[in-house]
C-alpha positions in Angstrom: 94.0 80.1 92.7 95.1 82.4 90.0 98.8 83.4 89.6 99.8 86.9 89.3 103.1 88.3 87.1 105.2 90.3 89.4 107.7 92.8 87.9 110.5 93.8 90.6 111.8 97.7 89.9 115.3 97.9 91.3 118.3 95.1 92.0 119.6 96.3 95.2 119.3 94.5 98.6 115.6 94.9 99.3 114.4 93.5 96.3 116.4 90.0 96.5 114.8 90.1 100.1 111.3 90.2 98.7 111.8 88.4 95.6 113.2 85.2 97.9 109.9 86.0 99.9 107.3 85.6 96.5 109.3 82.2 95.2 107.5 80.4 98.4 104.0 81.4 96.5 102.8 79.4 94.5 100.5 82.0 93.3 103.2 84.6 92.7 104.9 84.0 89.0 108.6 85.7 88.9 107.8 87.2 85.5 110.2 90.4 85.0 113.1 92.4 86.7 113.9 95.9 85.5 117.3 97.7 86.3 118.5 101.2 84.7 121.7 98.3 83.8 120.9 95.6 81.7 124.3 93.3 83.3 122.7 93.5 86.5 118.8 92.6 85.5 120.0 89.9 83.3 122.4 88.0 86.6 119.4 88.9 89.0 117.1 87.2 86.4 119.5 84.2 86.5 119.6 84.0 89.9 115.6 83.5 90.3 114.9 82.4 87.6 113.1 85.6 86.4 111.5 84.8 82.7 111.8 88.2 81.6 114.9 91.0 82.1 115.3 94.6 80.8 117.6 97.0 80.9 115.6 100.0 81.7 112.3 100.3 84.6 110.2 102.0 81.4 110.9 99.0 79.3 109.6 97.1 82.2 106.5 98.8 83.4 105.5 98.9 79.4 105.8 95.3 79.2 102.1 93.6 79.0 102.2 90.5 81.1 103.7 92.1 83.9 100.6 92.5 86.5 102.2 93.8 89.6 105.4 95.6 90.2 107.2 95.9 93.7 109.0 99.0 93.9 112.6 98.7 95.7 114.5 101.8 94.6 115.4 104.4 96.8 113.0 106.9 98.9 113.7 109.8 96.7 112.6 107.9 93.6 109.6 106.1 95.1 107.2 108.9 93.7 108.5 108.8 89.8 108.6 104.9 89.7 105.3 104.3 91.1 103.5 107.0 88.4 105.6 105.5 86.2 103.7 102.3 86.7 100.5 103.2 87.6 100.2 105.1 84.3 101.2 101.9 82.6 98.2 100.5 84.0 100.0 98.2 86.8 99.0 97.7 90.1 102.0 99.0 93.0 103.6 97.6 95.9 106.4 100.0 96.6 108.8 99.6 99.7 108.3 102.3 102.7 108.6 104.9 103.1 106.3 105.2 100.5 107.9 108.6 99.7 109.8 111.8 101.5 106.9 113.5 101.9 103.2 113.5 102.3 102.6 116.0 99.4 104.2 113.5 97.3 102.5 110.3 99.2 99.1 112.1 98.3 100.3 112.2 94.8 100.8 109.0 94.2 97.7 108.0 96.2 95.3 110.3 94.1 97.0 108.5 90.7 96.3 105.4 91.9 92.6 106.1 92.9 92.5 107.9 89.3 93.4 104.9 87.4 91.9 102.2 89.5 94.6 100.4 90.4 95.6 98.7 93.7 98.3 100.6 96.0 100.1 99.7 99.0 103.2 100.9 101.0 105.3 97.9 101.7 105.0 98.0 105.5 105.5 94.2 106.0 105.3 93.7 110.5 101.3 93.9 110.5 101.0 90.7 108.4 103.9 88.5 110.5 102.6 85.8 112.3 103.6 87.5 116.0 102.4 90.8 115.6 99.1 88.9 114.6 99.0 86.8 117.7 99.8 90.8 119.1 96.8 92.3 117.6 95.2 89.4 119.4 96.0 89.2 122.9 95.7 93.0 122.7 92.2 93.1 121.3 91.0 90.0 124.0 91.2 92.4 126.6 93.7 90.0 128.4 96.0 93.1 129.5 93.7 95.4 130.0 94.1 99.0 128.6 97.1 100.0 126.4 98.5 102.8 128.6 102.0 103.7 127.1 104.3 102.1 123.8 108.3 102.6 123.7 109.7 101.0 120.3 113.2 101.1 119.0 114.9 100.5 116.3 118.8 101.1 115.7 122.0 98.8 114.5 125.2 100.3 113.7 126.2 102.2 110.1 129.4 103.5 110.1 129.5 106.9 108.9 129.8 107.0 105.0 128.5 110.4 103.1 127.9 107.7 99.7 126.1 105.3 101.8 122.1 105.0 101.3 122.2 105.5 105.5 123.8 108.7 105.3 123.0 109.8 101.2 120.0 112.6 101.4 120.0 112.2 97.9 118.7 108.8 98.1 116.5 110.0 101.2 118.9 108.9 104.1 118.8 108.8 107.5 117.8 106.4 110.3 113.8 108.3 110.8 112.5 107.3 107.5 114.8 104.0 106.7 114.1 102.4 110.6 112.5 104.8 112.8 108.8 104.7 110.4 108.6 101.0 112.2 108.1 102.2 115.5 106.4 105.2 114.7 104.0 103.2 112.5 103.5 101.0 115.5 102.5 103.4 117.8 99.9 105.2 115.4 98.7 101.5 114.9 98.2 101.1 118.4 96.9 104.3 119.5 96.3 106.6 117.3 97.2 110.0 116.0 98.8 112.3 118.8 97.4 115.6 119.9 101.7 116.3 119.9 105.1 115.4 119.3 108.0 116.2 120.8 111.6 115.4 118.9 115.4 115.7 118.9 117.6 114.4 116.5 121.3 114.4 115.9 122.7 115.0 112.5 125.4 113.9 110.3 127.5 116.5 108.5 125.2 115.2 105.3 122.4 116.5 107.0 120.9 112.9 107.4 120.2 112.1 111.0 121.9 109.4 112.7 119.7 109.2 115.8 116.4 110.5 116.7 114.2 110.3 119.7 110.4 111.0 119.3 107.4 111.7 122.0 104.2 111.1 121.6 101.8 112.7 123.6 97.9 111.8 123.6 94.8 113.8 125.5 93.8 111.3 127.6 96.9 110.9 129.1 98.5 108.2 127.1 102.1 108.5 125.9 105.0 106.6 123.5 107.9 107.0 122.8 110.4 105.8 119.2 113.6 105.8 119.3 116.2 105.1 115.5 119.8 105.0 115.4 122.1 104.2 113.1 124.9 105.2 116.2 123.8 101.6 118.6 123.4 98.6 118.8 119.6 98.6 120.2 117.9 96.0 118.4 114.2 96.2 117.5 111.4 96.2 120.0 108.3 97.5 120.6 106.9 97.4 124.1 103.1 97.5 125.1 102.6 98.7 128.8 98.8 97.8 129.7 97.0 98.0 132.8 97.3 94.5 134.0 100.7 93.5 132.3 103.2 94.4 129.5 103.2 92.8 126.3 106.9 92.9 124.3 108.0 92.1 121.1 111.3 91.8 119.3 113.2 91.0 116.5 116.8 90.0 115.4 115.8 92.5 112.2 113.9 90.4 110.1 113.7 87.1 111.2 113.5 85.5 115.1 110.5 87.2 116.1 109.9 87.1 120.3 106.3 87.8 121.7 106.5 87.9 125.6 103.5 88.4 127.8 104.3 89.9 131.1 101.8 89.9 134.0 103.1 90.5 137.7 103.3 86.6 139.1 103.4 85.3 135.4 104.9 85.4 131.7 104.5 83.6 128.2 107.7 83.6 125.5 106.7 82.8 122.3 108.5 82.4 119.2 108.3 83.0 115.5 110.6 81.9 113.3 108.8 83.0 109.7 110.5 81.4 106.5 111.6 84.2 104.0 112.1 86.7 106.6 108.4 87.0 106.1 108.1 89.2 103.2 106.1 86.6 101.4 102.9 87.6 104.3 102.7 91.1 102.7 102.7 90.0 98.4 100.0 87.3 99.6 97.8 90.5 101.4 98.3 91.9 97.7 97.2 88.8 95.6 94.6 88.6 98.0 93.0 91.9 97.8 92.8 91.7 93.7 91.3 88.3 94.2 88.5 90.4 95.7 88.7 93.1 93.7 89.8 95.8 96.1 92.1 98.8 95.4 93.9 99.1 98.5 94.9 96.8 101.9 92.2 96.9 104.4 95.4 95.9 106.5 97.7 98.6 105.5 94.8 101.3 104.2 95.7 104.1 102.0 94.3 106.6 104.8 97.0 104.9 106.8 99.7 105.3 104.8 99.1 109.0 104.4 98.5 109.4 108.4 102.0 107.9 108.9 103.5 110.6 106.1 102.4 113.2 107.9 103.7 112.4 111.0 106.9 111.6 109.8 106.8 115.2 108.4 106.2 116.2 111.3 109.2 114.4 112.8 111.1 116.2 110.6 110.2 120.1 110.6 110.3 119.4 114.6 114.2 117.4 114.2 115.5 119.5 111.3 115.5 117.3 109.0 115.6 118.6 105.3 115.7 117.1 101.8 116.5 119.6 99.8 113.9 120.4 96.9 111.7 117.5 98.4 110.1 119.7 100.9 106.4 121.3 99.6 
């Protein structure tokens, strides 16, 4: 099995998430951190036993044993850092959304189809062991046609202008931080829309801190997504099929519920993944270059562009603005 360098862009919360996730691979070598403050890339290097630290993400992306680098900075940056690597001839796994914009998604797609290099937006649920056993029971023909999806994502952030929730400088707001799971769900599951209805309420940033989406397909089909950072909803999604329903949820990251619904009948499952399950995405990764393939045949390139565009969408329908970030 060969072992791959990883180089982890950014110290905040996301990236000691992941980088808990790669030390259960064997496969996965904690080579380098890189933070714009050497202090903190030097303790995070301590802390996981990281062989290599710098003080700057340039120094970093420049360095040659580093083979991969995750990308954990925020939204608005997500575009410089991962040019920044690619052109330093390293492959990319960079957190979702995989930018503000599809304009800037395309970008970023086209440099790493340019240099060769494997890219993938970090959208972790289609690798975790329920929504597998999902894909499954859905594809078996078990429940019969998928008729209508409702997922929902929302926990509560106080209101805080300097928060990453509620800072559109650092691309807040609960549609592209919570409300791309659902929504990537339902274009998963069904498909593109013919349209989209939305409403969103918005902070006095500008960010919004709820917003409701339709989705509304020609054959009759329907979904709805729901993100908030204003309730306590949980996260869910919820298939409604012909013969039964098929629902899924979360406590966030970890406790994942499958339960099969039929009318005189049901099936509870539980998945309790180790890591959160982050690991399940870097091992997609490793896996690919093993086989010499640019992008995820899991989490496609054409997919990750699909779900920018609706999300754009989203947002001319809700409001939503980052200013300068919208081409």
């Amino acid at each position: 099995m060969k072992a791959y360098n990883w180089g982890i862009l950014g110290t905040g919360n996301i990236a000691h998430k992941f980088t808990r996730a790669l030390i259960l691979l064997n496969n996965a070598h904690l080579y380098a951190v890189g933070s714009r403050d050497a202090e903190r890339a030097a303790k995070f290097a301590t802390e996981y036993r990281i062989t290599r630290s710098f003080g700057s993400y340039e120094e970093m992306v420049a360095n040659p044993g580093v083979e991969i680098v995750y990308i954990s900075s925020p939204h608005t940056e997500h575009l410089e850092h991962t040019l920044l690597a690619l052109r330093n001839g390293k492959h990319v796994v960079c957190e979702k959304p995989m930018s503000v914009n599809a304009s800037e998604v395309n970008i970023m797609v086209e440099e790493a189809r340019k240099q060769g290099l494997f890219l993938m937006e970090a959208l972790w649920p289609p690798f975790q062991p329920s929504y597998i056993k999902a894909d499954e029971i859905l594809k078996s023909g078990k429940m019969g046609r998928l008729l209508h999806m409702r997922g929902k994502f929302a926990f509560i952030s106080p209101y805080d202008p300097e928060l990453r929730t509620y800072n559109m400088k650092l691309g807040g707001g609960s549609l592209l931080d919570i409300g791309i799971y659902p929504i990537m769900d339902i274009l998963r599951y069904m498909g593109e829309p013919d349209s989209i209805l939305a409403a969103s309420v918005l902070s006095p940033t500008g960010a919004d801190e709820s917003t409701s989406v339709i989705f509304k397909f020609g054959d009759g089909r329907m979904a709805e997504a729901y993100s908030s950072f204003t309730t306590m909803g949980g996260v869910s999604t919820e298939f409604n099929c012909e013969k039964g329903n098929l629902i899924h949820t979360r406590g966030r990251d970890r406790n994942q519920h499958l339960v099969l619904e039929f009318p005189n009948d049901f099936d509870d499952r539980i998945f309790t993944p180790p890591a959160q399950g982050y690991q399940y995405e870097a091992v997609e990764v490793m896996n690919c270059l093993d086989r010499g393939l640019t992008e995820s045949p899991v989490v496609p390139l054409s997919f990750t562009l699909t779900l920018a565009r609706t999300l754009d969408a989203v947002r001319e329908k809700t409001g939503i603005r980052y200013p300068g970030r919208d081409r």
